[in-house]
VONULUM-172564 format. One record per atom (N, C-alpha, C): residue in one letter; x, y, z. Coordinates in steps of 0.2 Angstrom, whole numbers, padded with zeros to 4 digits, always signed. Example, Ala and Ser with C-alpha at 12.3 -4.5 7.8 and 13.67 -1.06 7.14 Angstrom:
2
A+0066-0028+0039 A+0062-0022+0039 A+0066-0016+0039 S+0064-0011+0035 S+0068-0005+0036 S+0064+0000+0039 
END
This chain:
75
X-0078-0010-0153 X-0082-0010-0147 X-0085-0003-0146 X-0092-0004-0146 X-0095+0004-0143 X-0094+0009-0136 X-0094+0014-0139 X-0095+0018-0131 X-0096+0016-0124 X-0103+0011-0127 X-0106+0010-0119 X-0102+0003-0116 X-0102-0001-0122 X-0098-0008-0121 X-0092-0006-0117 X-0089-0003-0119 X-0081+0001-0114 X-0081+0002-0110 X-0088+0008-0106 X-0088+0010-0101 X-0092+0005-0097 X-0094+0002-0098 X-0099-0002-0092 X-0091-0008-0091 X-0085-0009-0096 X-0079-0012-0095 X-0075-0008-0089 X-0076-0004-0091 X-0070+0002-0085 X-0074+0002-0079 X-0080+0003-0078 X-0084+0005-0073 X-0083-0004-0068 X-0086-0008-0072 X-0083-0012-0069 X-0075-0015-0065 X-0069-0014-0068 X-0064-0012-0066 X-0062-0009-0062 X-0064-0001-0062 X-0065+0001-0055 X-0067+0001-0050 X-0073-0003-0049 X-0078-0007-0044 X-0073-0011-0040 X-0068-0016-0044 X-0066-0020-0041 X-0058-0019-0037 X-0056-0011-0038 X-0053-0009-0034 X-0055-0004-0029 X-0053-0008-0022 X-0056-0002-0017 X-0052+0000-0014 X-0054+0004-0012 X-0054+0012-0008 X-0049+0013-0005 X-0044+0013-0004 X-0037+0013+0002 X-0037+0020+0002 X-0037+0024+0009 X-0035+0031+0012 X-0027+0029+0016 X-0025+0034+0014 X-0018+0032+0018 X-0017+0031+0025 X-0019+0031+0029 X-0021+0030+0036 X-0022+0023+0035 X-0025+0019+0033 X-0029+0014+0031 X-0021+0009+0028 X-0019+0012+0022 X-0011+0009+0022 X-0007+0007+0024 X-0006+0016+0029 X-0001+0013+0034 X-0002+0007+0038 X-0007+0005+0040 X-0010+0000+0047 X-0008-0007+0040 X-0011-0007+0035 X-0011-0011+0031 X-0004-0015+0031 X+0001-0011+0028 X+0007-0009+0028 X+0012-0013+0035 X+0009-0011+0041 X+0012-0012+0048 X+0011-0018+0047 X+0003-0021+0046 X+0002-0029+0045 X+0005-0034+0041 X+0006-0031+0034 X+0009-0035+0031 X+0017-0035+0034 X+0020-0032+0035 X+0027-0032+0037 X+0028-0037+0041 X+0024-0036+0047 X+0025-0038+0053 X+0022-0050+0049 X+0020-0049+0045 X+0017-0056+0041 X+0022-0061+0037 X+0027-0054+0035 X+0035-0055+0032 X+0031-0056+0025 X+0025-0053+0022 X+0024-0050+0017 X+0028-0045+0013 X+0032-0047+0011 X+0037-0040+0012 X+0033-0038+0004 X+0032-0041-0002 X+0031-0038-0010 X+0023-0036-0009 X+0019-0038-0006 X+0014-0033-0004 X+0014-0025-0002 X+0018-0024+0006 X+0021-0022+0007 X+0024-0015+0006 X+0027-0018+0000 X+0031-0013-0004 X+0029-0010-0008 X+0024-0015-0012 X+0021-0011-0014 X+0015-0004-0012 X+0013-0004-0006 X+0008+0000-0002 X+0015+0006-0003 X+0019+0004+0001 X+0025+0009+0001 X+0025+0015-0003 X+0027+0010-0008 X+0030+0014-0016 X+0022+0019-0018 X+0017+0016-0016 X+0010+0017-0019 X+0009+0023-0014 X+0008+0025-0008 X+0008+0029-0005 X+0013+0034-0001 X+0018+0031-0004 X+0024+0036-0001 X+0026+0037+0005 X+0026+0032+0009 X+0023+0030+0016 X+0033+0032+0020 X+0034+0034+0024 X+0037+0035+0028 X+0037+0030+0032 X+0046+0030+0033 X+0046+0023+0040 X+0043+0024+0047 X+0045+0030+0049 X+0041+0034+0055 X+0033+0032+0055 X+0031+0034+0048 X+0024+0032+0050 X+0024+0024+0050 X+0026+0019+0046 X+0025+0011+0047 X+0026+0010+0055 X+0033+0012+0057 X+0037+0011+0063 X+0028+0014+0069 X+0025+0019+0069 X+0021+0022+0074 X+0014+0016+0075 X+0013+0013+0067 X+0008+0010+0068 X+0007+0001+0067 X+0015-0001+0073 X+0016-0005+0075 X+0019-0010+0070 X+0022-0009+0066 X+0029-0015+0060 X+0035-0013+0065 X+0036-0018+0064 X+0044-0020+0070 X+0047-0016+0066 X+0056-0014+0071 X+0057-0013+0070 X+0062-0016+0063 X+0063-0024+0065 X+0067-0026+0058 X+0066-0026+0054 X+0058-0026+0051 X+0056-0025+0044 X+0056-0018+0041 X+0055-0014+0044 X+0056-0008+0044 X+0063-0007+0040 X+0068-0007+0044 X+0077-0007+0045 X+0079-0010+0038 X+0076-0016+0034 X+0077-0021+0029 X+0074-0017+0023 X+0067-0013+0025 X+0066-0010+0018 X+0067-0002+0018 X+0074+0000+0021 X+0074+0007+0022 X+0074+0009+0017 X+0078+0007+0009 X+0081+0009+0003 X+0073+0012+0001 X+0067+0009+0003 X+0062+0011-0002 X+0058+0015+0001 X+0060+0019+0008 X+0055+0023+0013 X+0056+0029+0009 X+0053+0032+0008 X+0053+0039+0008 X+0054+0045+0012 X+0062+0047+0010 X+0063+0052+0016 X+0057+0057+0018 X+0060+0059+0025 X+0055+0064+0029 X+0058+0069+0029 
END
């Protein structure tokens, strides 16, 4: 495969993932909890390094919170 053929592959690729600012996560994150999403979820977690504090402020109940404390990242 040529040079150009790969890059217009890659450039593609990354087109098709967007943009998430952490702020943007967490709220992401509070929703899917609260949806009992949980493997989506986690994965934001694990991906942003996200604190319960932060999930807990922008509105994930408290149980789903409490259920996935093993993956929060201490504060």
């Amino acid at each position: 495969m040529g040079k150009s053929k790969s890059r217009i592959l890659r450039k593609g690729i990354n087109n098709q993932i967007t943009r998430m600012t952490r702020e943007s996560a967490v709220v992401e994150t509070a929703k899917l909890l609260n949806l009992n999403n949980i493997s989506d979820a986690r994965n934001l977690i694990t991906m942003f390094g996200l604190t319960a504090e932060e999930v807990l402020e922008s509105g994930a109940s408290y149980e789903a919170v409490v259920s996935l404390k093993n993956i929060f990242k201490d504060s």
